[in-house]
N, C-alpha and C positions, 0 to 999 in steps of 0.2 A: 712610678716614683713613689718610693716610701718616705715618712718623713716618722723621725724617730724622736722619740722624748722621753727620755731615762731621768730626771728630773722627776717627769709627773707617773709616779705609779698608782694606778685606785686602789683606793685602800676597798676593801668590801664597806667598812662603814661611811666611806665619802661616796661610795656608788649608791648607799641607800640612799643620800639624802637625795639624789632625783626622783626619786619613785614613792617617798615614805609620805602618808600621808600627814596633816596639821590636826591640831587642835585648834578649837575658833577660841581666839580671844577673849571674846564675850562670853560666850554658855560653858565653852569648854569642850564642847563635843566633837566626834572626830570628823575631818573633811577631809574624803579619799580619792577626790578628785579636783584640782584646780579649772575652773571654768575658762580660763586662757593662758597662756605661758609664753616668754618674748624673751628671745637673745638681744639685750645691751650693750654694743658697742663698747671694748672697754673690758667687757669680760665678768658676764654677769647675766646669770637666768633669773628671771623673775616669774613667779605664781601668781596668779588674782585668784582670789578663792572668795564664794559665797556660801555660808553652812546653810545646810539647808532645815537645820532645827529652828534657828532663829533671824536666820536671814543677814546677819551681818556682814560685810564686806571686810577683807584683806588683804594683804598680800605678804610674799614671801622673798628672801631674796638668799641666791647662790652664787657666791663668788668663785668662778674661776680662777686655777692658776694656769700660770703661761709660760712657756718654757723659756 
C-alpha cells in the first residue's frame, strides 16, 4: 500500500531545513549537529542543541504539514 500526498511536495529548500545546521543564540557560532531530536505528536520535529563554543542550550522547532 502506497499512500499518496500531492498536497505536500518538498521544496529542496524545506528538505534543507532538516539537515541544516543553527546558529547558537548566544555566540552566534555554527551548531552542526542537534544533541537529540523528537517527533511531537501533532506534527512537529524539534532539535535541542548545545554549541559547543560556549555551551549554551537551545532548541529548534519544525512544523510539519499534513495532508
Amino acid at each position: 500500500m502506497q499512500l499518496h500526498c500531492h498536497a505536500i511536495t518538498p521544496k529542496l529548500a524545506a528538505a534543507r531545513t532538516f539537515t541544516a545546521p543553527a546558529r547558537c543564540p548566544s555566540c552566534d557560532d555554527w551548531m552542526v549537529a542537534p544533541v537529540s531530536s523528537e517527533f511531537v505528536e501533532g506534527g512537529e520535529i524539534r532539535h535541542h542543541w548545545e554549541c559547543d563554543a560556549c555551551g549554551e542550550a537551545s532548541s529548534t522547532v519544525i512544523a510539519l504539514e499534513t495532508c
